[in-house]
C-alpha positions as CSV (number, residue, x, y, z in Angstrom):
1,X,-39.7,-7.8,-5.2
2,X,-36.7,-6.2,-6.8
3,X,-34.5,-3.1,-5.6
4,X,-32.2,-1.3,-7.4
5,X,-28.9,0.3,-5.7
6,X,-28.9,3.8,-4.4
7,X,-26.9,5.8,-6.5
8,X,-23.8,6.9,-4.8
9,X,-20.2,8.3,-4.8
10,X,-17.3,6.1,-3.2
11,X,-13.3,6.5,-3.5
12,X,-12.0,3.6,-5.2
13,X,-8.3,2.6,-6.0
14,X,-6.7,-0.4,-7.4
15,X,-4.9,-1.8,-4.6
16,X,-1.1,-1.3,-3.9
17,X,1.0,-2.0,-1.6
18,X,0.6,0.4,1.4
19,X,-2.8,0.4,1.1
20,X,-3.6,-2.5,3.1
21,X,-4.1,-2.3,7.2
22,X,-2.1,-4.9,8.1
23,X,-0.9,-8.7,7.1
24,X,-2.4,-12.0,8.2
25,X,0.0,-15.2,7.4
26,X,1.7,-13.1,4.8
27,X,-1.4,-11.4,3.1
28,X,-2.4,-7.8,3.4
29,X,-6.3,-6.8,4.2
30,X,-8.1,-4.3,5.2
31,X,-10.4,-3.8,8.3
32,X,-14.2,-3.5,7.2
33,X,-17.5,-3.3,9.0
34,X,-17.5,-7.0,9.5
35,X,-13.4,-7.5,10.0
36,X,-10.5,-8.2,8.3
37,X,-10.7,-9.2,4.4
38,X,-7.8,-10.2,2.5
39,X,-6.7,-8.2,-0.6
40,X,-5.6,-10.0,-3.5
41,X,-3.6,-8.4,-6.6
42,X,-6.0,-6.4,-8.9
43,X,-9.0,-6.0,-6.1
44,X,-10.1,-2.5,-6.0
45,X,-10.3,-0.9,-2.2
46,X,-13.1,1.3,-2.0
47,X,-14.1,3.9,0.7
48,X,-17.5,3.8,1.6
49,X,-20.0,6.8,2.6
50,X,-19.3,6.3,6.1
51,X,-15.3,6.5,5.6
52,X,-15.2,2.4,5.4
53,X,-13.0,0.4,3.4
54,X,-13.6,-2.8,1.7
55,X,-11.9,-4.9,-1.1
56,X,-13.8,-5.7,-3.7
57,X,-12.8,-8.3,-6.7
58,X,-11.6,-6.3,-10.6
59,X,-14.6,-8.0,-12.1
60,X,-17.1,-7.1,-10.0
61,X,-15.7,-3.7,-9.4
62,X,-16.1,-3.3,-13.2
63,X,-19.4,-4.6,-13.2
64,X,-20.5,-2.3,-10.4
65,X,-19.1,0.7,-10.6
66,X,-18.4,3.6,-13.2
67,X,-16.2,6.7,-13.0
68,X,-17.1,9.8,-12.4
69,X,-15.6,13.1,-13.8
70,X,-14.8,15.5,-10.3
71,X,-14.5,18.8,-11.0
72,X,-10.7,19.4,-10.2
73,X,-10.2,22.8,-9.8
74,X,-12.2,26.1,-9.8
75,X,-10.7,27.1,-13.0
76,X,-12.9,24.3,-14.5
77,X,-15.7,25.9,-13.5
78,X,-15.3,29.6,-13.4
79,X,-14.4,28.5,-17.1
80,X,-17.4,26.9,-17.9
81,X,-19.7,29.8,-16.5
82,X,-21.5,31.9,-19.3
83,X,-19.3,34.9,-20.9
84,X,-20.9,37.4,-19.3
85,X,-21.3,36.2,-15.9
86,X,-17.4,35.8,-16.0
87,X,-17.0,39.2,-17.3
88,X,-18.8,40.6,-14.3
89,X,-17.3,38.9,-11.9
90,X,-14.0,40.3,-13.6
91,X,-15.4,43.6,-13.3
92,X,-16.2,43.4,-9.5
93,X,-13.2,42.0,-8.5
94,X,-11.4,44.7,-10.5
95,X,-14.1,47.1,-8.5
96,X,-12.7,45.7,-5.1
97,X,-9.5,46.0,-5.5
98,X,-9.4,49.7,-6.8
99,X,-12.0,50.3,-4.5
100,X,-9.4,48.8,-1.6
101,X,-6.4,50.8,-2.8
102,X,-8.6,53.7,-2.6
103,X,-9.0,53.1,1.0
104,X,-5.5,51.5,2.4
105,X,-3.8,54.1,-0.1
106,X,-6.0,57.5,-0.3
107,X,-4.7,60.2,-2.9
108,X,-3.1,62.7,-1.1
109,X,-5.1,66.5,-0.9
């Protein structure tokens, strides 16, 4: 029978050094799930689901894995709403805060 990976999101950086847990006999790794692995120059350390870290080799890395694009900001995607949704959310937010004035700063009479 044959599986196929669950499709899922993990943090992944190239290593450098402060990455790394600790040093054994001069070489830094990382604690996993199953102990300490050594990293070696150009291993990617990846953060798993369950916040656990592993090192895993450039070429299989490559071979395994593909970026993502995060949205970064809300900017990104109040810009990418249609134009008239972002027009009326203009418009009530423009609402609230005359509408708050109003209150905090009533016209006098």
């Amino acid at each position: 029978m044959k599986y196929r990976k669950r499709a899922i999101v993990v943090d992944a950086e190239e290593y450098r050094l402060g990455m790394e847990d600790g040093f054994a006999k001069g070489l830094p790794y990382v604690e996993t799930l199953e102990g300490k692995m050594i990293i070696r120059p150009g291993d990617y350390v990846v953060t798993g689901v369950d916040r656990e870290r592993y090192p895993v080799k450039r070429s299989i890395f490559r071979k395994s894995f593909v970026p993502i694009e995060v949205e970064k900001n809300t900017n990104e995607r109040f810009s990418r709403l249609p134009f008239a949704m972002r027009f009326g959310l203009v418009v009530a937010l423009v609402f609230v805060v005359v509408f708050v004035q109003h209150v905090l700063h009533p016209a006098p009479g």
